[in-house]
ROLOMI-251868 format. One line per field, with one value per residue (C-alpha): x, y, z. Coordinates in pm, 1 decimal, decimal comma. Layout:
BEGIN
x X / ...
y Y / ...
z Z / ...
This chain:
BEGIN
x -3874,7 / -4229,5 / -4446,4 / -4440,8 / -4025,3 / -3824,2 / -3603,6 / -3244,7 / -3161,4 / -3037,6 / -3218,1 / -3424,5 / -3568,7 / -3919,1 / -4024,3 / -4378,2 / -4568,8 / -4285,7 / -4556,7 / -4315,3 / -4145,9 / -3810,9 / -3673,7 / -3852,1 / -3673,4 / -3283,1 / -3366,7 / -3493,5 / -3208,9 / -2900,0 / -3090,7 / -3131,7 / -2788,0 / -2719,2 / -2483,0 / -2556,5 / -2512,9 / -2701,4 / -2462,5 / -2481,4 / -2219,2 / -2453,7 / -2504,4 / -2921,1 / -3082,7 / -3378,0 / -3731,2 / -4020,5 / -4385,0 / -4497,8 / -4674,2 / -4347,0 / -4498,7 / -4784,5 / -4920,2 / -4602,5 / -4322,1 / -4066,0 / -4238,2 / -3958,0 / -3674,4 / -3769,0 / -3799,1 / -3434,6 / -3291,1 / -3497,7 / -3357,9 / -3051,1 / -3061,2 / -3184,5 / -2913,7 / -2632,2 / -2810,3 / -2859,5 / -3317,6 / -3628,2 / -3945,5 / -4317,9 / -4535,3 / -4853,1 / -5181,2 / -5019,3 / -4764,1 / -5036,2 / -5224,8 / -4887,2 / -4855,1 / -5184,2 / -5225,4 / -5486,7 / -5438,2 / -5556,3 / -5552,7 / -5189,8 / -4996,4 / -4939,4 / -4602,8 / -4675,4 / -4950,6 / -4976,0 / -5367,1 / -5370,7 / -5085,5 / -5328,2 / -5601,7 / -5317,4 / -5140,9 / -5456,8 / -5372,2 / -5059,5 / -4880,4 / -4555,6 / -4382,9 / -4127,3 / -4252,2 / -4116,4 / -3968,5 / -4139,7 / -3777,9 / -3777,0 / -4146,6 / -4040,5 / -3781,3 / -3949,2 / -4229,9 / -3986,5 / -3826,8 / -4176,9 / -4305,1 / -4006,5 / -4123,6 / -4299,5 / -4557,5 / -4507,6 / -4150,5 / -4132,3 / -3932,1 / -3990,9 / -4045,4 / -4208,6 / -4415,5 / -4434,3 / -4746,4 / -4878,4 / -5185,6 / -5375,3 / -5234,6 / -5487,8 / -5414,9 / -5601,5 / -5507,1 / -5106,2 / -5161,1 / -5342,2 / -5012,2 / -4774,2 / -4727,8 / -4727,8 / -4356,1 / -4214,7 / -4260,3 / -4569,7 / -4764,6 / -4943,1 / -5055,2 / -5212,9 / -5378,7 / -5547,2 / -5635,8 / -5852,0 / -5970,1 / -6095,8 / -6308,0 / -6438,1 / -6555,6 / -6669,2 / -6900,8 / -7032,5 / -7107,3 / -7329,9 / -7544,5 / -7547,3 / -7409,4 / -7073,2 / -7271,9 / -7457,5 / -7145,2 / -6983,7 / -7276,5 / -7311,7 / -6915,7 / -6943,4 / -7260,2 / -7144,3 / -6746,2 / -6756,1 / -6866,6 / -6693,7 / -6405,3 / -6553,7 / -6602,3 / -6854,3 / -7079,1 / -7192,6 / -7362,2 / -7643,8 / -7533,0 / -7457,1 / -7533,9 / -7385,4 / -7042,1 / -7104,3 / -7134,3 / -6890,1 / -6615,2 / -6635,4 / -6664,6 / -6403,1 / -6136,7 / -6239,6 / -6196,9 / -5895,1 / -5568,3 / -5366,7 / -5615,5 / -5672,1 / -5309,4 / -5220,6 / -5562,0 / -5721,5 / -6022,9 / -6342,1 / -6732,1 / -7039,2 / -7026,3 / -7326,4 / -7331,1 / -7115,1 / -6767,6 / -6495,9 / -6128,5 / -5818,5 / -5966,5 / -6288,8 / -6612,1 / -6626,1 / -6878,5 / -6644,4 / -6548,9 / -6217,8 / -6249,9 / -5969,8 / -5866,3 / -5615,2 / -5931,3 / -5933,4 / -5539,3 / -5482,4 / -5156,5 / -4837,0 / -4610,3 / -4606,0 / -4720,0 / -4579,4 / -4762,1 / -4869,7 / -5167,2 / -5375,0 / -5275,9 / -5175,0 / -5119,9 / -4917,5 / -5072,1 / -5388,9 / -5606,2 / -5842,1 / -6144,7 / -6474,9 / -6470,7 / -6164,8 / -6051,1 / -6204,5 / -5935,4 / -5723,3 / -6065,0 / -6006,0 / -5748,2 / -5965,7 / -5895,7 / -5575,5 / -5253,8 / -5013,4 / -4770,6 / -4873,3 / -4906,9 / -5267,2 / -5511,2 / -5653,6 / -5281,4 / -5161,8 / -4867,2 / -4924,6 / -4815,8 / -4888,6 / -4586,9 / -4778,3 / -4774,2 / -4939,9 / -4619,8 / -4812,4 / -5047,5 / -4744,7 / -4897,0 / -5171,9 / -4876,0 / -4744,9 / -5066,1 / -5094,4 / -4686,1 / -4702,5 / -4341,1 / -4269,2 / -4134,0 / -4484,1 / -4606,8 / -4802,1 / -4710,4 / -4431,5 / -4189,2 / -4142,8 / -3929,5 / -3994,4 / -3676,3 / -3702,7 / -3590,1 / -3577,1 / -3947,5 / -3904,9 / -3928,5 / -3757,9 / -3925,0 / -3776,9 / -3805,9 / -3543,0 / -3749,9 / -3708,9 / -4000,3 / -4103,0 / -4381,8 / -4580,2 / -4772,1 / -4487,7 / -4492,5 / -4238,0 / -4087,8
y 11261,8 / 11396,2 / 11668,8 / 11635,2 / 11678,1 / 11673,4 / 11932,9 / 11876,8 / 12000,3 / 12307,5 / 12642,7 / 12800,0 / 13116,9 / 13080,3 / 13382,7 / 13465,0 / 13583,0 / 13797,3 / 13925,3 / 13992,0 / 14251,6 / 14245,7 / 14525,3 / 14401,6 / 14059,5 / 14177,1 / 14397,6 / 14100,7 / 13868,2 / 14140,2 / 14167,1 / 13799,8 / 13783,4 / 13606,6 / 13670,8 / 13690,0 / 13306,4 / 13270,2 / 13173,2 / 13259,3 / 13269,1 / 13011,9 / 12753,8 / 12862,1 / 12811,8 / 12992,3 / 12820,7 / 13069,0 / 12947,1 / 12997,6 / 13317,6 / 13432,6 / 13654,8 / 13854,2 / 14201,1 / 14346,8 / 14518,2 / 14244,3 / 13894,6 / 13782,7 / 13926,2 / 13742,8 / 13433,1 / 13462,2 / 13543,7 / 13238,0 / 12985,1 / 13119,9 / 13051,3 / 12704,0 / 12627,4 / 12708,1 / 12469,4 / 12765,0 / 12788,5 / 12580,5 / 12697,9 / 12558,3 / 12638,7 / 12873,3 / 12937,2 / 13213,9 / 12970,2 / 12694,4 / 12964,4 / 13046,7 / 12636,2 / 12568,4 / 12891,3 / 13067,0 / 13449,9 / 13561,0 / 13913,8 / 14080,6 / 13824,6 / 14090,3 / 14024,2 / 13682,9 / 13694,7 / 13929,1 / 13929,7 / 14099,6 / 14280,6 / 14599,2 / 14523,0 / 14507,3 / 14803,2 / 15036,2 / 14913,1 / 14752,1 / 15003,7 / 14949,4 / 14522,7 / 14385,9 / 14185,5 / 13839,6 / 13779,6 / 13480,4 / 13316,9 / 13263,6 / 13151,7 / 12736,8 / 12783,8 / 12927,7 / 12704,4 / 12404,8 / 12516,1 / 12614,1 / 12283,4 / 12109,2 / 12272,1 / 12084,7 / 12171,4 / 12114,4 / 12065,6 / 11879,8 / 11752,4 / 11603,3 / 11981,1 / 12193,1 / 12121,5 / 12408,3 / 12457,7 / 12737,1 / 12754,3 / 12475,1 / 12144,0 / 11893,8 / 11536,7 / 11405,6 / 11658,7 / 11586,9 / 11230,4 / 11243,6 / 11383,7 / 11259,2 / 10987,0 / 11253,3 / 11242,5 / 11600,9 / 11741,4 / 11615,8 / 11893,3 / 12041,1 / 11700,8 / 11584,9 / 11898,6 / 11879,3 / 11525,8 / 11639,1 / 11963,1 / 11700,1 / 11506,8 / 11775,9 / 11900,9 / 11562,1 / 11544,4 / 11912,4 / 11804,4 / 11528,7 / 11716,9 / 11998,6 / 12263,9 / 12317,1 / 12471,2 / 12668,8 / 12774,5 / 12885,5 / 13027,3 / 13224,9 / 13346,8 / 13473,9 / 13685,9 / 13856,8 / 13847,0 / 14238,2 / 14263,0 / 13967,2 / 14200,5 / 14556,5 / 14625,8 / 14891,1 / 14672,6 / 14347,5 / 14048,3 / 13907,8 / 13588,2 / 13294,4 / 13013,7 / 12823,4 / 12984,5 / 12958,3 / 12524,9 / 12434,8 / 12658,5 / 12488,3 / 12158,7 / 12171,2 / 12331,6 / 12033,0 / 11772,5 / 11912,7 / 11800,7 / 12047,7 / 12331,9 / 12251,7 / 12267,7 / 12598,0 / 12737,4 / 12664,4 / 12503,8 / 12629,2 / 12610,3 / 12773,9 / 13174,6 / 13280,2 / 13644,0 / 13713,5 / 13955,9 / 14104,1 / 14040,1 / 13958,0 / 14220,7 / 13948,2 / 13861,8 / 13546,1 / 13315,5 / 13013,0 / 13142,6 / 12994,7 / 12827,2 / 12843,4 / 12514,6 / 12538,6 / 12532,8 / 12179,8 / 12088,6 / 11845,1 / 11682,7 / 11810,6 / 11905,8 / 12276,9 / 12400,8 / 12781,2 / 12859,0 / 13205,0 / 13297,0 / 13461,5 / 13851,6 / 13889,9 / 14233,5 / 14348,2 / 14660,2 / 14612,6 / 14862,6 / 15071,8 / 15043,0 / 15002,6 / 14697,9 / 14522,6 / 14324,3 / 13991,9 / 13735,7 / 13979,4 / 13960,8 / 13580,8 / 13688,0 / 13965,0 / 13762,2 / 13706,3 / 13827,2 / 13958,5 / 13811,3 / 13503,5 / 13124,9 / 12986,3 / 12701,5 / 12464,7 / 12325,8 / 12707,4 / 12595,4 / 12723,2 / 13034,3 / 13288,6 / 13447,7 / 13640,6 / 14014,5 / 14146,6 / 14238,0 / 14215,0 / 14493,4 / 14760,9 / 14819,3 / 15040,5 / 15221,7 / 15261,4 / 15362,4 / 15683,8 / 15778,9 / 15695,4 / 15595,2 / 15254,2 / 15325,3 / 15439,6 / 15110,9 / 14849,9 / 14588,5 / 14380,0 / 14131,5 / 13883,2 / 13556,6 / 13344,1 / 13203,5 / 12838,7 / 12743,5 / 13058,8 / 13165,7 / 13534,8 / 13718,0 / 13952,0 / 14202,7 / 14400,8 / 14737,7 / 14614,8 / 14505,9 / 14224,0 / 14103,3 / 13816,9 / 13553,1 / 13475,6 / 13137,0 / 12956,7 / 12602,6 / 12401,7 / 12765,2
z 16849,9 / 16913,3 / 16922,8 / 17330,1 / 17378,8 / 17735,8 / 17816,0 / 17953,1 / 18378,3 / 18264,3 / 18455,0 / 18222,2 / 18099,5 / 17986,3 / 17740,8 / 17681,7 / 17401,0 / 17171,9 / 16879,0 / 16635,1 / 16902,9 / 16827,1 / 17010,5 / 17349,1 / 17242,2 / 17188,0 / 17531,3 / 17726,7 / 17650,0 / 17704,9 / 18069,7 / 18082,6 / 18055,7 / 17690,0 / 17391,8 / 17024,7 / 17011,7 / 17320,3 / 17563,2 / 17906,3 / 18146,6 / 18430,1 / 18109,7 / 18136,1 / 17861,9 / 17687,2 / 17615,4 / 17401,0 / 17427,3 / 17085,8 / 16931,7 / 16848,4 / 16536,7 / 16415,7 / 16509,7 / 16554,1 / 16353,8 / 16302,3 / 16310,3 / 16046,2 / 16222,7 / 16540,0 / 16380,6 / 16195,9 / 16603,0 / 16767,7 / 16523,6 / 16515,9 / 16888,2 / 16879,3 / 16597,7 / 16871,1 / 17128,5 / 17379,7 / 17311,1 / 17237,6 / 17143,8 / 17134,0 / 16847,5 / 16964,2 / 16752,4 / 16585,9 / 16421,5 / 16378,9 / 16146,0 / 15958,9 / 15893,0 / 15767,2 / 15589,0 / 15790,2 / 15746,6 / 16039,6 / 16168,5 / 16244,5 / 15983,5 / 15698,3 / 15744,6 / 15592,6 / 15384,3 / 15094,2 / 15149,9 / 15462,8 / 15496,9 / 15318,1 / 15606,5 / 15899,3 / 15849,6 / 15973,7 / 16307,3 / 16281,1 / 16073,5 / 15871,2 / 15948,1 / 15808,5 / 15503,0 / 15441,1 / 15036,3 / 14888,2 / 14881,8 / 15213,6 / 15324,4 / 15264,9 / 15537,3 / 15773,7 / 15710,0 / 15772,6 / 16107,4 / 16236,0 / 16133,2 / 16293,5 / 16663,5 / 16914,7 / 17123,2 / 17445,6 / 17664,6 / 18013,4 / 18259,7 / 18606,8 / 18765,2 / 18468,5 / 18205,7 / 17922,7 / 17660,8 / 17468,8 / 17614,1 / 17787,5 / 17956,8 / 17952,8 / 17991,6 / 17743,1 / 17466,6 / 17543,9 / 17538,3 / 17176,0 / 17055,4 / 17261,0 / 16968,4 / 16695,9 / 16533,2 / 16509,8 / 16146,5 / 16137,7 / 16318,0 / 15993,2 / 15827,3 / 16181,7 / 16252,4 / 15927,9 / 15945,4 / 16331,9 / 16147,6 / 15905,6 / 16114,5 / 16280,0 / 15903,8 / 15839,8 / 16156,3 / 16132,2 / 15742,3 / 15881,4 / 16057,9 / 15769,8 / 16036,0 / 15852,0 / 15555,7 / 15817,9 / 15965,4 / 15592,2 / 15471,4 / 15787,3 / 15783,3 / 15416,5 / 15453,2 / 15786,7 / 15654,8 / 15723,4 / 16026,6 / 16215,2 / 16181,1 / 16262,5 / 16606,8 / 16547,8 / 16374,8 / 16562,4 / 16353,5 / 16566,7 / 16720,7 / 16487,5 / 16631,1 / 16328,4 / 16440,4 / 16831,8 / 16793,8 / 16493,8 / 16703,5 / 16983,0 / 16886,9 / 16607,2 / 16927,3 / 17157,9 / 16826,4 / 16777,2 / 17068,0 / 16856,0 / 16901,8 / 17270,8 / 17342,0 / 17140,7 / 17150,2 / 17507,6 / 17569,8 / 17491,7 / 17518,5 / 17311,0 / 17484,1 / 17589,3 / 17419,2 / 17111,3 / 17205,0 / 17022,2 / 17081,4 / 16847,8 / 16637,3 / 16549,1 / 16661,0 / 16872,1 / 16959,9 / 17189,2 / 17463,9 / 17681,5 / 17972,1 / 18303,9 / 18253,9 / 18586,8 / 18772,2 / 18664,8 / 18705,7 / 18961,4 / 18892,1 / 19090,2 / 18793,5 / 18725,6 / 18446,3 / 18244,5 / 17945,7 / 17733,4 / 17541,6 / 17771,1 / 17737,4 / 18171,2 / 18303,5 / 18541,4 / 18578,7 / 18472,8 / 18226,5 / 18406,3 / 18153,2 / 18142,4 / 17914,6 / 17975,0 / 17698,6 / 17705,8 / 17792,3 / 18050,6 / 18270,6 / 18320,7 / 18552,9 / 18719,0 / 19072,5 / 19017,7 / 19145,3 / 18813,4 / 18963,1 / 19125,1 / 19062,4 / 19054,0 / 18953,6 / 19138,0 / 19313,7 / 19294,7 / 19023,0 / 18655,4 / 18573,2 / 18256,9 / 18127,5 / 17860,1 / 17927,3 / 17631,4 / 17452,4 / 17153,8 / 17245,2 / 17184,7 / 16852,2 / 17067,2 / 17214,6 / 16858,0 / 16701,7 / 17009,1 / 17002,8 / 17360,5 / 17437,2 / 17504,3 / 17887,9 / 17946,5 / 17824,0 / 18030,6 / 17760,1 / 17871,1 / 17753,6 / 18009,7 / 18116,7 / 18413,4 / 18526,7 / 18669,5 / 18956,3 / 19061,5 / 18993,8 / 18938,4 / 18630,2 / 18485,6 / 18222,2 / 17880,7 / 18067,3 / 18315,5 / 18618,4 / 18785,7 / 19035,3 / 19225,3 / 19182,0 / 19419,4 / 19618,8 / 19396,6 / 19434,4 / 19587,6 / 19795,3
């Protein structure tokens, strides 16, 4: 098998982004209609889209519930950026629960997580490294964050197991042709001297062009990066979001989709009511003409079933109650094309293809 798997004509239950929230997880699936084991009464069958864990409380404990569920035959899951960090050892903001080195640094905003016992870091390592990243079939085609044909067809030949050695090997050549040109060193130099402020909001760096090129071009080297990642170009201005200061900024991609499959993927922090603010967090305002709850792209058929879950750590941070949240936990059930929320909702899409 490879890192591009097909999916059996069962109806499904696509999950967005969990976050490590558990409790939004165990409430989604009782609605949804599954068991423990993950049985459901119409034979559906669950699929996550990656960036099951990080930022909040219980990263390890959703881990332990998805695999459990793909042991019994009843899930599947993708692997999203968040897991790609995990694999390659990239401790990246929100994965205290992982990494002993930031757990100190996440708990200002993240507060108390379930920490994960050395013991059982190998497994988890091995089942994430055993997930593919994308899952089709004739009438849906499911990826963390971008489809792009020339990205799936790169690793559409990739065995599964495999997905840590091969992203190396592209991060590799990206290295090697930044080295060339002496921009890597730039781009190190550059990342060491302003470490402090690349995380600190308050406290902009000027903008590093070093950190603006090598970005970009090592996400477009990489097929694994594209696909989990998005695509991305050299930003114009430097902004913060993810808690970091960024200098690639992500491109709509469905603006560019022109095949007739559908396509459901995550990453892209939706809202379905959105935040009234002056500065709207970066990657929400990429849907700032869009519906939050309809289909779109250039055909009108990919959907984003990421609704910022994995923001609930603001809610947690104010005591605001998690009723009162606009964070949401969210599946889109195929064929039916409506999704139903944690909170207990359940709400159409809309322009859906093929209705």
């Amino acid at each position: 098998m490879h890192l591009v798997k097909k999916l059996p004509n069962h109806p499904l239950d696509i999950v967005g982004d969990i976050h490590g929230e558990s409790d939004a997880l165990d409430k989604l699936l009782k609605k949804l209609g599954y068991d423990e084991q993950g049985n459901h009464p119409q034979q559906r069958k669950l699929v996550f889209v990656g960036d099951l864990v990080d930022r909040g409380p219980d990263s390890l404990g959703v881990l332990h519930r998805v695999q459990h569920l793909i042991s019994q035959g009843n899930a599947y899951s993708i692997l999203g950026n968040h897991e790609i960090n995990l694999l390659i050892d990239d401790a990246k903001d929100g994965s205290g629960w992982f990494f002993e080195e930031r757990y100190a640094q996440d708990k200002i905003n993240y507060g108390n997580v379930q920490r994960t016992p050395e013991s059982e870091k190998p497994a988890l390592r091995r089942f994430l490294g055993s997930l593919p990243v994308a899952l089709v079939r004739k009438d849906i085609r499911i990826v963390h964050a971008a489809w792009t044909r020339s990205a799936i067809d790169a690793v559409s030949t990739v065995t599964l197991g495999n997905v840590t050695e091969q992203y190396k090997m592209w991060t590799f050549a990206a290295e090697s042709s930044a080295q060339a040109t002496g921009l890597y060193d730039r781009y190190l130099r550059d990342k060491q001297h302003w470490a402090a402020q690349l995380e600190n909001e308050s406290t902009p760096p000027p903008f590093l062009d070093s950190l603006a090129d090598y970005e970009a071009m090592q996400q477009m080297v990489n097929p694994l990066k594209v696909l989990t990642s998005g695509v991305e170009t050299r930003a114009t201005e430097a902004f913060f979001a993810g808690n970091r200061w960024r200098f690639s900024d992500r491109v709509n991609w469905w603006d560019h989709y022109e095949e007739d499959t559908p396509v459901v993927f995550g990453h892209y922090w939706r809202m379905l009511s959105p935040l009234k603010l002056k500065n709207m967090p970066r990657y929400t305002q990429m849907f700032n003409n869009i519906h939050p709850q309809a289909w779109f792209g250039k055909r009108r058929n990919v959907f984003c079933v990421d609704y910022s879950v994995g923001a609930r750590w603001r809610d947690r941070k104010v005591k605001r109650p998690i009723h009162e949240s606009r964070f949401k936990l969210a599946a889109l059930q195929w064929p039916e094309r409506q999704l139903v929320l944690d909170t207990g909702e359940v709400l159409p899409t809309l322009h859906a293809p093929g209705v």
